[in-house]
C-alpha positions in Angstrom: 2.3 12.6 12.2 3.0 9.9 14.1 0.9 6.3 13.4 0.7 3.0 15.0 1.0 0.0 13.3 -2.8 -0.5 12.6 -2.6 3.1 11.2 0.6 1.6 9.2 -1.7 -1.2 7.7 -4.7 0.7 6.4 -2.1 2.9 4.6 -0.1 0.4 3.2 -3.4 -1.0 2.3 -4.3 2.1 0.9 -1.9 2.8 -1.1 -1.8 -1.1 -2.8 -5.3 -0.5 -3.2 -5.0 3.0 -4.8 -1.5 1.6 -6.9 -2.9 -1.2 -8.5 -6.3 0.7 -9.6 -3.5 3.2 -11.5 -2.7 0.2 -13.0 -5.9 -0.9 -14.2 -5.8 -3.7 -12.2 -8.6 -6.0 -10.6 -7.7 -7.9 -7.4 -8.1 -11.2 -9.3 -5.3 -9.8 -12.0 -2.9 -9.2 -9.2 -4.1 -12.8 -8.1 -3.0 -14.2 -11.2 0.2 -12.5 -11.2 1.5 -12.9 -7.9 0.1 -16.0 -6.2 -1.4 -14.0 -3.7 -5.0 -15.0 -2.8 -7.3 -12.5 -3.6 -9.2 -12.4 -0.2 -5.9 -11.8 1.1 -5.2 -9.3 -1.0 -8.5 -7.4 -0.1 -7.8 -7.9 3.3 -4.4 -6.3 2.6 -6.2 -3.7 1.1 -8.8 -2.9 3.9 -6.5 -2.8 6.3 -7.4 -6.3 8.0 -4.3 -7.9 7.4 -0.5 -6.7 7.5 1.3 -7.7 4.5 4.5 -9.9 4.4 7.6 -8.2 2.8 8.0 -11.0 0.6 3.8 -10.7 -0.4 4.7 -6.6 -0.8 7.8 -7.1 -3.0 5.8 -9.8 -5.0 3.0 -6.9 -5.2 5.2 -3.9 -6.2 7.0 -6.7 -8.9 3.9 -6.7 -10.2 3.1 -3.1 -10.4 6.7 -2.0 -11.5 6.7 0.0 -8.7 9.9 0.6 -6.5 9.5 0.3 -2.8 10.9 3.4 -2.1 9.0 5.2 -4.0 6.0 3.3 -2.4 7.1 3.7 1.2 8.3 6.9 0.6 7.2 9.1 3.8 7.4 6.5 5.9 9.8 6.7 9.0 9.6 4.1 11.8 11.0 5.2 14.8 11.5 2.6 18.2 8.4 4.1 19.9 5.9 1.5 18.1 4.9 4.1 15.9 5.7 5.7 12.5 6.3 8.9 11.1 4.3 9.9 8.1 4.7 12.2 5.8 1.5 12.9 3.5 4.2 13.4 0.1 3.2 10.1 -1.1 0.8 11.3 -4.1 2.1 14.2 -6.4 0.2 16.4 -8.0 -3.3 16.2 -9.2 -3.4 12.2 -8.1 -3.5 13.4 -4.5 -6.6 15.1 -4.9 -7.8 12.3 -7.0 -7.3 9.4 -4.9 -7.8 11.5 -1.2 -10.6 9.6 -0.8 -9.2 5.9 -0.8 -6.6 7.3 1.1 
């Protein structure tokens, strides 16, 4: 499937959103931890607002989660959009989180 970059957004949002709820983390924890106002984050998380590497890396610090892992399925190509592959959530966590994602 191929995305654009607003598409790009609301899944990187998504899966932050979904990542740090595993976690058992509120936006205001993440907050504490990273610096990272939490409107921003929730604008982050809505898809509102495109993330900074440096604000993701801070993020996935935070959540002990590798990038790759995060990012995994994700192929940009040089036609200004992205290739996704839906692999991101094994098992029974795809079914469980489907709907925030």
């Amino acid at each position: 499937n191929k995305i654009n970059r607003e598409k790009f957004g609301q899944i990187i949002g998504n899966r932050l959103r979904i990542t740090r709820c595993q976690h058992g983390l509120s936006q205001t924890d993440l907050q504490n931890i990273t610096g990272i106002d939490r409107a921003t984050l929730s604008r982050i998380e809505n898809g509102q607002q495109q993330i900074s590497l440096f604000q993701l890396l801070q993020v996935l610090k935070a959540l002990q989660v590798k990038p790759e892992l995060f990012l995994k399925g994700i192929e940009v190509n040089n036609e200004d959009t992205i290739e996704l592959d839906d692999g991101f959530f094994p098992g029974d966590n795809q079914t469980k989180y489907a709907a925030l994602y």
